[in-house]
Backbone as JSON, one array per atom type, in Angstrom:
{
  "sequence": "XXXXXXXXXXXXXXXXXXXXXXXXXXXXXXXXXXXXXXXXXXXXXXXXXXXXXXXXXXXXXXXXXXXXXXXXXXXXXXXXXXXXXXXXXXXXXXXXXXXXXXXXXXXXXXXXXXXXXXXXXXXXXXXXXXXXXXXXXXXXXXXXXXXXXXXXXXXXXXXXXXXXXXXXXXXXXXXXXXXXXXXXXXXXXXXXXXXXXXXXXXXXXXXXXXXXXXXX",
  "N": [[-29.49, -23.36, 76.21], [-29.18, -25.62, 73.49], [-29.36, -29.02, 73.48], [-29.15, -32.33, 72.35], [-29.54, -35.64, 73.0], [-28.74, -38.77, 73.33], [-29.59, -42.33, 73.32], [-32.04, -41.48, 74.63], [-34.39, -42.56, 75.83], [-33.49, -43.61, 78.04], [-33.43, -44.69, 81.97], [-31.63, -42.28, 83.1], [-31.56, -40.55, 81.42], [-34.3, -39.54, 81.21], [-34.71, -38.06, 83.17], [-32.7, -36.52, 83.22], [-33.63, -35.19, 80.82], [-35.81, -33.51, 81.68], [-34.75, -32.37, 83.66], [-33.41, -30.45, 82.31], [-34.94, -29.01, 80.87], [-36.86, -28.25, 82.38], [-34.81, -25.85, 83.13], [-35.45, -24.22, 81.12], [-33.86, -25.41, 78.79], [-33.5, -25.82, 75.6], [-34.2, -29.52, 74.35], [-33.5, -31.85, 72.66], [-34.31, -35.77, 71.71], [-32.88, -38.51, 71.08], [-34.62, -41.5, 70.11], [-34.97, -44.95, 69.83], [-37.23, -46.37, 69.76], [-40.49, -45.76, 68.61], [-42.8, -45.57, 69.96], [-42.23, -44.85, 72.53], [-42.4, -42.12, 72.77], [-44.14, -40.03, 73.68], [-43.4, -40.44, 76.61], [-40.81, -39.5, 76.28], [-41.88, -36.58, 75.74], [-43.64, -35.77, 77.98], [-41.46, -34.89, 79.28], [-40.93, -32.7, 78.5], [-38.91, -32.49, 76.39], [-38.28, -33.12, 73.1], [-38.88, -36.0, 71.27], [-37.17, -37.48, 69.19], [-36.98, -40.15, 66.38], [-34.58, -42.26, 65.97], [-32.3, -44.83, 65.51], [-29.36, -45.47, 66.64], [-27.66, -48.05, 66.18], [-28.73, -48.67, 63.35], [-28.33, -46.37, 61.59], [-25.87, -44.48, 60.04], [-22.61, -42.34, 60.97], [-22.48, -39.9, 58.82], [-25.52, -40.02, 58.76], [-26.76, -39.24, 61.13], [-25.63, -37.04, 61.59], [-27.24, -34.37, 60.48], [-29.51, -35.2, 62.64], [-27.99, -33.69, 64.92], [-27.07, -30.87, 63.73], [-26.89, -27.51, 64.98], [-26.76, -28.09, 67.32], [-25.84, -27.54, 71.27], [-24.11, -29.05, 72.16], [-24.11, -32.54, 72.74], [-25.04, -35.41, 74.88], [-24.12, -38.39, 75.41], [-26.2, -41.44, 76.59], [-27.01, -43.52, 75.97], [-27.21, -47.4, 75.84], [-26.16, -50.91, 75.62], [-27.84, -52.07, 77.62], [-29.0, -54.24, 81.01], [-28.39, -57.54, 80.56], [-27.68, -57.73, 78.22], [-25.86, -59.52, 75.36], [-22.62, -59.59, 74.09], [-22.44, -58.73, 71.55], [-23.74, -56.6, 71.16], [-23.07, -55.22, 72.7], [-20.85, -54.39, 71.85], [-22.16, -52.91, 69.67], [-23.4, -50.67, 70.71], [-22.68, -49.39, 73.31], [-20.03, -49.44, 72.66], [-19.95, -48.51, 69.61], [-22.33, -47.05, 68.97], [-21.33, -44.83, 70.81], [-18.87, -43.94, 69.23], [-19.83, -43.53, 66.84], [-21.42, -41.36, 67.3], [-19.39, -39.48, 67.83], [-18.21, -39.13, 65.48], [-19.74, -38.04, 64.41], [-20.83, -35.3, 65.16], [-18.36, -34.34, 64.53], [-18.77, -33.97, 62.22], [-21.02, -32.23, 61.79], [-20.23, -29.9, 63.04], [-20.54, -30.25, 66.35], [-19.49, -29.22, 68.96], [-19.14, -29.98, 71.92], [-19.26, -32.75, 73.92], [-20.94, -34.77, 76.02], [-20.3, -37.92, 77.63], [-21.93, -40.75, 79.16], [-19.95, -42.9, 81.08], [-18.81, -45.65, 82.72], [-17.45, -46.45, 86.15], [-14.68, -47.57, 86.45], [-14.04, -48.51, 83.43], [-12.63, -49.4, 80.53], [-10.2, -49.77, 78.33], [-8.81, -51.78, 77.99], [-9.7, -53.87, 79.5], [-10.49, -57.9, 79.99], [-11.77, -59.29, 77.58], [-14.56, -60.76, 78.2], [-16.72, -61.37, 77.11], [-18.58, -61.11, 78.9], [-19.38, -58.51, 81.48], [-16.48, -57.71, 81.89], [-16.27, -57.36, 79.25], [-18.25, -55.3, 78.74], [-16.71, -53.36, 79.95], [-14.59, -53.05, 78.55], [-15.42, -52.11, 76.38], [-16.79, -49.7, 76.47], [-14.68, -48.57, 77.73], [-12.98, -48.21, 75.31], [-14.68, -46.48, 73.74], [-14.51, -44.13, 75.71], [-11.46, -43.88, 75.28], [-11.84, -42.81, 72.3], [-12.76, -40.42, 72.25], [-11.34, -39.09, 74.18], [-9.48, -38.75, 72.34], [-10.58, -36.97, 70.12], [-10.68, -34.58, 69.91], [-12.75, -32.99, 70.19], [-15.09, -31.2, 73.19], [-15.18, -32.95, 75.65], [-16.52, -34.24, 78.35], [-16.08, -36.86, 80.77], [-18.27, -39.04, 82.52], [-18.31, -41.33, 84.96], [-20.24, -43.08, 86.86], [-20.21, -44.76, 89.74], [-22.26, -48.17, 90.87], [-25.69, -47.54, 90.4], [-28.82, -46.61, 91.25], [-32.61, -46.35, 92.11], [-32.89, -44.66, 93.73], [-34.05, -41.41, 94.99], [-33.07, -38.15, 94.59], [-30.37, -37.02, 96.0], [-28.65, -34.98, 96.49], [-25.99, -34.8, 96.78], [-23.11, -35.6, 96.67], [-19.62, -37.75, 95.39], [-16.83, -36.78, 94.14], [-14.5, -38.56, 94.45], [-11.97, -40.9, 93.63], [-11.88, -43.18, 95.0], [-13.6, -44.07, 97.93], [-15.08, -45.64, 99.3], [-17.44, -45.88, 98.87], [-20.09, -47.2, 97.08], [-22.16, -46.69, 95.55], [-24.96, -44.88, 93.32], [-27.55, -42.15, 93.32], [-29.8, -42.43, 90.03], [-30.99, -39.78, 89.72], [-29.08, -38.44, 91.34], [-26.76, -38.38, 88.99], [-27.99, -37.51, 86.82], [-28.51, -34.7, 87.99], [-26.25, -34.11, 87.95], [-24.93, -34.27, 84.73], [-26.35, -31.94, 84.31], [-25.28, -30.18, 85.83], [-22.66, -30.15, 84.47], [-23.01, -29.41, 82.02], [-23.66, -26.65, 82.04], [-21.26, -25.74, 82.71], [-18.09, -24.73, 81.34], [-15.84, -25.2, 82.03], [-15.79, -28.01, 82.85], [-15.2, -28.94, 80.71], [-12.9, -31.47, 79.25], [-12.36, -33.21, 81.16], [-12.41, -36.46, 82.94], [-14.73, -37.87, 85.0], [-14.78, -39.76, 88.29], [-18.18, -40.38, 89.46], [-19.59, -40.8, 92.59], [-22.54, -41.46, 95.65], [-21.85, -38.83, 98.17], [-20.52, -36.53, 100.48], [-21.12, -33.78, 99.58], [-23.06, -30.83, 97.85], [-24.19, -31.15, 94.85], [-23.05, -28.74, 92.61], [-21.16, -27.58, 94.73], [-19.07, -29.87, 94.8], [-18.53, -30.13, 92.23], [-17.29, -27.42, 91.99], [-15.58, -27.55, 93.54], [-13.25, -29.76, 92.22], [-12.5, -28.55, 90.09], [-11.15, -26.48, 91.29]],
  "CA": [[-28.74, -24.18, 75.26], [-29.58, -26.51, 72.7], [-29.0, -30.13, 73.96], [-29.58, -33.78, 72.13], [-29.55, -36.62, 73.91], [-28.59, -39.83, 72.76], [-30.37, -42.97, 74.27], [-33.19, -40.42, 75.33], [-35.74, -43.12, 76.59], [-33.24, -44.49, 79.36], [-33.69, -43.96, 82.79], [-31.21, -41.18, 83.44], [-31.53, -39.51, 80.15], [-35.21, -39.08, 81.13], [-34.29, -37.38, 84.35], [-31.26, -35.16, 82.45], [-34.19, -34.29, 79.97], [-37.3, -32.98, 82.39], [-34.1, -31.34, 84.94], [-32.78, -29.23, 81.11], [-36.21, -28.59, 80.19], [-37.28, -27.41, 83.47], [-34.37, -25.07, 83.04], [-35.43, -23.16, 79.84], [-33.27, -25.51, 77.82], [-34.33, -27.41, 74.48], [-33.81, -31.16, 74.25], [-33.91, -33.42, 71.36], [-33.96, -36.7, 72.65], [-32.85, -39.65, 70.21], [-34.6, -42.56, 70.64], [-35.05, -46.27, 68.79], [-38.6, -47.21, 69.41], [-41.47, -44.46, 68.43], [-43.45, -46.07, 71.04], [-41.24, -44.02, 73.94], [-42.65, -41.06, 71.74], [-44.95, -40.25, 75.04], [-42.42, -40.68, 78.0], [-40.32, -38.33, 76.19], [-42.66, -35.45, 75.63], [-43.69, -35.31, 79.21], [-40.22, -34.54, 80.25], [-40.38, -30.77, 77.92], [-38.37, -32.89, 75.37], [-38.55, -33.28, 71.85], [-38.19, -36.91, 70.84], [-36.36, -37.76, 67.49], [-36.48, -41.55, 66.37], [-32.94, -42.57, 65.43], [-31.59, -45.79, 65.91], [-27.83, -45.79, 66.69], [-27.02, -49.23, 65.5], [-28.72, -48.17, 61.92], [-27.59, -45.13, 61.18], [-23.94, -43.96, 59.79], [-22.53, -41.27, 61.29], [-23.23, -38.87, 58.44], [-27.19, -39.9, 58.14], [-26.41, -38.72, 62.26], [-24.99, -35.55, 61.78], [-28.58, -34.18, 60.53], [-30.13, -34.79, 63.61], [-27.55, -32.91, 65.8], [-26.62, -29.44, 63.94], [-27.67, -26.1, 65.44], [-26.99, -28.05, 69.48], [-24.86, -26.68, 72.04], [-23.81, -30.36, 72.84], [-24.67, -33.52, 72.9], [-24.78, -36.37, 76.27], [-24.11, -39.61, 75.05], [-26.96, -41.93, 77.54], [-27.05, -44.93, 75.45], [-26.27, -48.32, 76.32], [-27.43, -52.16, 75.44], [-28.66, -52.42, 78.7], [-28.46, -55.64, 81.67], [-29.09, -58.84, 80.08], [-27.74, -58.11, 76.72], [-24.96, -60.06, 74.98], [-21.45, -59.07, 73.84], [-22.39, -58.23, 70.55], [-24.9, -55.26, 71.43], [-22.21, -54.1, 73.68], [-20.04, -53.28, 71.46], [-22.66, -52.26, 68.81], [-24.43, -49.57, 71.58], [-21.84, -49.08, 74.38], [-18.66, -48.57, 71.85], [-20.08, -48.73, 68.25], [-23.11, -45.86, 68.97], [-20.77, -43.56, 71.26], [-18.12, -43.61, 68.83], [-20.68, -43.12, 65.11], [-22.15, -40.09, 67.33], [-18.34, -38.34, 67.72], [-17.99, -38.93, 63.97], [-21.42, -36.92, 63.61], [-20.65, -34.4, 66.21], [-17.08, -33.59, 64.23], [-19.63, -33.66, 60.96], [-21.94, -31.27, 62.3], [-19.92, -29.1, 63.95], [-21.14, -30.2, 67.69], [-17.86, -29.66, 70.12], [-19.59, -30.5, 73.56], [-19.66, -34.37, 74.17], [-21.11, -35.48, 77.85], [-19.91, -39.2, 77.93], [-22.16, -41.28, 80.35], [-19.52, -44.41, 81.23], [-18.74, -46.38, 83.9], [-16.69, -46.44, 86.89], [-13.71, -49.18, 85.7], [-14.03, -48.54, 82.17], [-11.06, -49.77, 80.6], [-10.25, -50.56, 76.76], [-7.92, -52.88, 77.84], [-10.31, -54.57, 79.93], [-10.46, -58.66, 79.71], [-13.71, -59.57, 76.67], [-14.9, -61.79, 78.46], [-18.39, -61.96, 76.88], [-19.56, -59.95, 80.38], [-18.74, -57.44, 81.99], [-15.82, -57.64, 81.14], [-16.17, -56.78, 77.59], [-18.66, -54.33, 78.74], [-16.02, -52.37, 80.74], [-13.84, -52.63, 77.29], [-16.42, -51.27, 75.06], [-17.03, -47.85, 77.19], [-13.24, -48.1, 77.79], [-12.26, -47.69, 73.93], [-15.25, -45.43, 73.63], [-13.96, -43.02, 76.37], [-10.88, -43.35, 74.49], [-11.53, -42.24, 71.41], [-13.7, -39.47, 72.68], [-10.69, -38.32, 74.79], [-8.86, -38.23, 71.64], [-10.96, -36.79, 69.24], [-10.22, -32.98, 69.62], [-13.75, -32.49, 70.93], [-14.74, -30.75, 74.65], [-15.49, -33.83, 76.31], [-16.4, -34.3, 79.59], [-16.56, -38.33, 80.5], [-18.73, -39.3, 83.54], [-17.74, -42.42, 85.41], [-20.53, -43.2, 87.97], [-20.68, -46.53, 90.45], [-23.36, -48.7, 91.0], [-26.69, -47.03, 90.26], [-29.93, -46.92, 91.92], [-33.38, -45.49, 91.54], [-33.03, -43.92, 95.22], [-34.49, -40.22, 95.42], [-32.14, -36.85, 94.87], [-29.66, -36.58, 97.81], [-27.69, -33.47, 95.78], [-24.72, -35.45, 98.0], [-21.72, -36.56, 95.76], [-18.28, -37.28, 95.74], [-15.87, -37.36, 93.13], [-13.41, -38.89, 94.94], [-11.92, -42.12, 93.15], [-12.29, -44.13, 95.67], [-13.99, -43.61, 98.7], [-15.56, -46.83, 99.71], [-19.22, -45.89, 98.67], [-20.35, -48.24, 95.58], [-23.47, -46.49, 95.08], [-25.13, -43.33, 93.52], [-28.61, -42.44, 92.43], [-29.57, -41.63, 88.78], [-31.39, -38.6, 89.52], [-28.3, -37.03, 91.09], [-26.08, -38.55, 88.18], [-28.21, -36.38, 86.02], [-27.89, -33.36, 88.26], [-24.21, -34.09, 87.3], [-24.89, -33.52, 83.59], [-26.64, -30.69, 83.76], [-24.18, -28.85, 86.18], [-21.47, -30.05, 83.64], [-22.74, -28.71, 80.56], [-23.44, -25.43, 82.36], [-19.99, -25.03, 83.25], [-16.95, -25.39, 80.28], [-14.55, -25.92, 82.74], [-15.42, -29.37, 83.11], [-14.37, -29.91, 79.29], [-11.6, -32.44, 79.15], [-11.94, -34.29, 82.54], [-12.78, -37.44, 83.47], [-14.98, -37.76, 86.61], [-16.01, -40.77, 88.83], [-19.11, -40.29, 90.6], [-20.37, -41.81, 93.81], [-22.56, -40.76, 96.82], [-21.18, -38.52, 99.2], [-21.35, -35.23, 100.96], [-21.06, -31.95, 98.66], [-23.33, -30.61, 96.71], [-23.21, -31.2, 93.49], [-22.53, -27.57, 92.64], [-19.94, -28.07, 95.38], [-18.61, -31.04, 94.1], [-18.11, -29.7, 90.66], [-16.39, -26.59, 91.71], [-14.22, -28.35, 94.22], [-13.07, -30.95, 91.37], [-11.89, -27.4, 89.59], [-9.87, -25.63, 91.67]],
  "C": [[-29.69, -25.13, 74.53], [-29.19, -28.37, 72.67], [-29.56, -31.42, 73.14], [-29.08, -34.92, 72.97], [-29.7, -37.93, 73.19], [-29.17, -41.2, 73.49], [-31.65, -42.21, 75.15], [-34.53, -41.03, 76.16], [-34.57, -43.89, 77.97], [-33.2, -43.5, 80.55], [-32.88, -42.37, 83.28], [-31.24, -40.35, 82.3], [-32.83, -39.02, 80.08], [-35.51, -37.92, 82.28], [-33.39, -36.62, 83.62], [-32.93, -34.63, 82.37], [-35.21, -33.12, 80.91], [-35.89, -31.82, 83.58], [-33.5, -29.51, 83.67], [-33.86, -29.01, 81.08], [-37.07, -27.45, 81.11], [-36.53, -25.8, 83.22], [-34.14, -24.21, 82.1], [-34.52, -24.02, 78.9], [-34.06, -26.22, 76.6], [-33.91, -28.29, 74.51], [-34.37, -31.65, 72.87], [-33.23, -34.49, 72.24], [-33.95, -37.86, 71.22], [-33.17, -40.55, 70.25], [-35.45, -43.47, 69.6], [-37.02, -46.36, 68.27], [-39.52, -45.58, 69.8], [-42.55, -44.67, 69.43], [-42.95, -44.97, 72.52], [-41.69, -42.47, 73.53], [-42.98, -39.82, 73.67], [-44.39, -39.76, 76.03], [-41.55, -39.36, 77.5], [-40.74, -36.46, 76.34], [-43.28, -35.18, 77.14], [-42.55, -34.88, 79.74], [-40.16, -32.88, 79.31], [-40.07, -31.54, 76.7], [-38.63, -33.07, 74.37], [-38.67, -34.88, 71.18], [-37.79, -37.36, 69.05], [-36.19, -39.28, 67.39], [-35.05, -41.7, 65.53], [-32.46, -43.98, 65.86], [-30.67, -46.0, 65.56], [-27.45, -46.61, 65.96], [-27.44, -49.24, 63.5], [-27.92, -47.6, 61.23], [-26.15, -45.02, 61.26], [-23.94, -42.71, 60.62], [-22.86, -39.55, 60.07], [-24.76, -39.06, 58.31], [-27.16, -38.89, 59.96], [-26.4, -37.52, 62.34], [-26.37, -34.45, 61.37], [-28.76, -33.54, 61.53], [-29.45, -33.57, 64.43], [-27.2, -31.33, 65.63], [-27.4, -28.77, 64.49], [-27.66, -27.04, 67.33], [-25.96, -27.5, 69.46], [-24.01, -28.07, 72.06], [-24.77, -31.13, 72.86], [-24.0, -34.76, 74.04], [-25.02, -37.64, 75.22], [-24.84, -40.59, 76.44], [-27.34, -43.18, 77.17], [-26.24, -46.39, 75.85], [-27.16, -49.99, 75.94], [-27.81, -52.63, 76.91], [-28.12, -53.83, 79.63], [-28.92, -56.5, 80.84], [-28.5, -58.8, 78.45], [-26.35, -58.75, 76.3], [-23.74, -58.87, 74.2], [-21.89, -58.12, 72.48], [-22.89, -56.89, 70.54], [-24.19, -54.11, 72.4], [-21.06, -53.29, 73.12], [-20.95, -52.62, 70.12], [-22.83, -50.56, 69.31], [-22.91, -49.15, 72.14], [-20.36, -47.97, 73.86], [-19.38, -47.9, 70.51], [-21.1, -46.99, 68.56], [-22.41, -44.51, 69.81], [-19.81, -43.13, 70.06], [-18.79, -43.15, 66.97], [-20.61, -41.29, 66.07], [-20.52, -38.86, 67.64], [-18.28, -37.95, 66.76], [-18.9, -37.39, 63.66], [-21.33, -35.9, 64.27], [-19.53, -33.54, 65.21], [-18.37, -32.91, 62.6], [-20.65, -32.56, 60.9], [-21.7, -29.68, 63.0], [-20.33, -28.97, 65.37], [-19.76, -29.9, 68.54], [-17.84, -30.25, 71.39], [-19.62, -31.85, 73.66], [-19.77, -34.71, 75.69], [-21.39, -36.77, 77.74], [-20.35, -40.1, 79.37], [-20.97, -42.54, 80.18], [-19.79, -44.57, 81.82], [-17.49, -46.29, 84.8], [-15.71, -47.79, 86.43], [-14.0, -49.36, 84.33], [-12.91, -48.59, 81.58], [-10.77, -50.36, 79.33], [-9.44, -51.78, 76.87], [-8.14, -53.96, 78.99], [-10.52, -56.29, 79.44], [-12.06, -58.73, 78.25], [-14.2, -60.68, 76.48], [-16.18, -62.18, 77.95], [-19.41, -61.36, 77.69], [-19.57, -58.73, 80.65], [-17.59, -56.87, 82.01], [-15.4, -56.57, 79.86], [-17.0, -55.51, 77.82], [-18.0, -53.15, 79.22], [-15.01, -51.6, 79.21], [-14.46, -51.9, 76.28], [-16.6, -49.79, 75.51], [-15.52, -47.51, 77.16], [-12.81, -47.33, 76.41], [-13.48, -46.5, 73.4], [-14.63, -43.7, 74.33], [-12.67, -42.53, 75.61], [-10.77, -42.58, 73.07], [-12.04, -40.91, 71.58], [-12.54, -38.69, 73.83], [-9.67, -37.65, 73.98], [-9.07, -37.56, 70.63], [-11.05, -35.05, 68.9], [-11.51, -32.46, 69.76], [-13.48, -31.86, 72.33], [-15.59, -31.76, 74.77], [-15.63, -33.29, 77.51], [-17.18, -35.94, 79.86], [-17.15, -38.45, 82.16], [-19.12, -41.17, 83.89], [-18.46, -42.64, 86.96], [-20.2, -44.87, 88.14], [-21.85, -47.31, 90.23], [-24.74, -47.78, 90.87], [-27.82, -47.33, 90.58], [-30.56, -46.15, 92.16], [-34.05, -44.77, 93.04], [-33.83, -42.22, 94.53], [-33.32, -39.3, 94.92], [-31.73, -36.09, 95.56], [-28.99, -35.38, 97.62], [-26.56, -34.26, 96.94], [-23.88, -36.24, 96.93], [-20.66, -36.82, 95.91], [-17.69, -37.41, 93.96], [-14.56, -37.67, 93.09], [-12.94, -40.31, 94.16], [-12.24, -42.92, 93.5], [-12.44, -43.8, 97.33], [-14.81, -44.68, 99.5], [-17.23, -46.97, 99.29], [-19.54, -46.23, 97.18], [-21.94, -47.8, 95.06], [-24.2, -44.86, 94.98], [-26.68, -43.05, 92.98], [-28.03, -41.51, 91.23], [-29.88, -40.69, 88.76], [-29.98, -37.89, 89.88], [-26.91, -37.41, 90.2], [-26.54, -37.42, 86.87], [-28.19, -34.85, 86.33], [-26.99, -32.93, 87.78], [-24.0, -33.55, 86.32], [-25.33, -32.58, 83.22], [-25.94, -29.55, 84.56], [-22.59, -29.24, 85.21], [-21.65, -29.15, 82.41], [-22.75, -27.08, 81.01], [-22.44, -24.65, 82.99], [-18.94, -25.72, 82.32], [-16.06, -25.72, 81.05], [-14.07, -27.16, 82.63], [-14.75, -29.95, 81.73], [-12.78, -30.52, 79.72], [-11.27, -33.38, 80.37], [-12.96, -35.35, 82.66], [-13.0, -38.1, 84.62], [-15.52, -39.33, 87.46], [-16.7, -40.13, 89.67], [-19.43, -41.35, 91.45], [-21.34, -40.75, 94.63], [-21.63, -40.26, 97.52], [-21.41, -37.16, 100.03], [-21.43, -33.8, 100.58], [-22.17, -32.3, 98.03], [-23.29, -30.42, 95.32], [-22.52, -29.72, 92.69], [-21.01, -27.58, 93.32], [-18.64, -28.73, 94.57], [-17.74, -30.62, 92.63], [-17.03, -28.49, 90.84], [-15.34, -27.36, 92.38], [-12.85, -29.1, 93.14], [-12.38, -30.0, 90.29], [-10.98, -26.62, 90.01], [-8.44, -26.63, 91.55]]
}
């Protein structure tokens, strides 16, 4: 397949890229600062400078024709203020559907968050950050694309346990990013998952497992 990658210099979008790349796929990887040029290209990947918060969704649509899909991996990051959250979080997931419908892309792999919620308090925090992925997920559930929205926990730069759950709630608040990106690359290689909305955590299936389980 033909894969872009949105936020392409963050940590799990550098792990997706080097686990697709490994696997015969191509990557374009979208990313702000030409500096990351580097980091990308060791992972197989292609990198493409684009900066989300610039760009309209048609200057967008460009970059993405001729993929299979595109993973949305973008985000303003810890430490950043309200405004950047909904520029990045909502504002850049919801340009790149526009550009996706513009392009003809149909695949969308939606990194959120576990408690993502448009109708989340905006508080200025976390809060608002839960609301900004929230109304993202929504429009992206409504947009007549094949979504598939991924809703991990807490994240941490542990090792690759291939051990998941995708149980809602299960008491375990923590997952690494490597096997969050396992996640997206056994999603795109299976359409099934179009149209569901998964939380991840640690737990004990393989993700293979995991994924078919979460199907039957």
């Amino acid at each position: 397949m033909e894969i872009v990658i949105a936020g392409g210099h963050g940590k799990i979008a550098l792990l997706t890229e080097q686990l697709l790349a490994n696997a015969g796929h191509t990557v374009r990887a979208l990313i702000r600062n030409p500096a990351h040029d580097g980091d990308v290209e060791a992972t197989g990947a292609q990198p493409v400078v684009a900066d989300l918060e610039q760009l309209e969704p048609e200057q967008l649509a460009p970059l993405l024709r001729g993929a299979d899909a595109v993973v949305y991996a973008a985000g303003a990051g810890a430490g950043s203020g309200p405004a950047r959250k909904w520029t990045m979080d909502y504002g850049g997931a919801a340009k790149l559907i526009e550009a996706c419908a513009r392009a003809g892309v149909e695949r969308y792999v939606m990194i959120s968050s576990r408690g993502a919620d448009a109708d989340a308090p905006d508080d200025g925090g976390f809060g608002t950050y839960l609301r900004a992925k929230g109304k993202a997920d929504a429009e992206l559930q409504a947009s007549g694309l094949r979504y598939t929205i991924l809703r991990p926990v807490g994240l941490t730069d542990e090792p690759a346990a291939d051990a998941v759950s995708t149980e809602p709630d299960s008491g375990v608040e923590t997952i690494p990013r490597a096997d969050v990106a396992a996640v997206i690359v056994a999603v795109l290689d299976e359409p099934r998952t179009a149209g569901r909305t998964i939380v991840l955590r640690s737990g004990s299936e393989t993700v293979p497992a995991a994924i078919e389980s979460l199907l039957q």
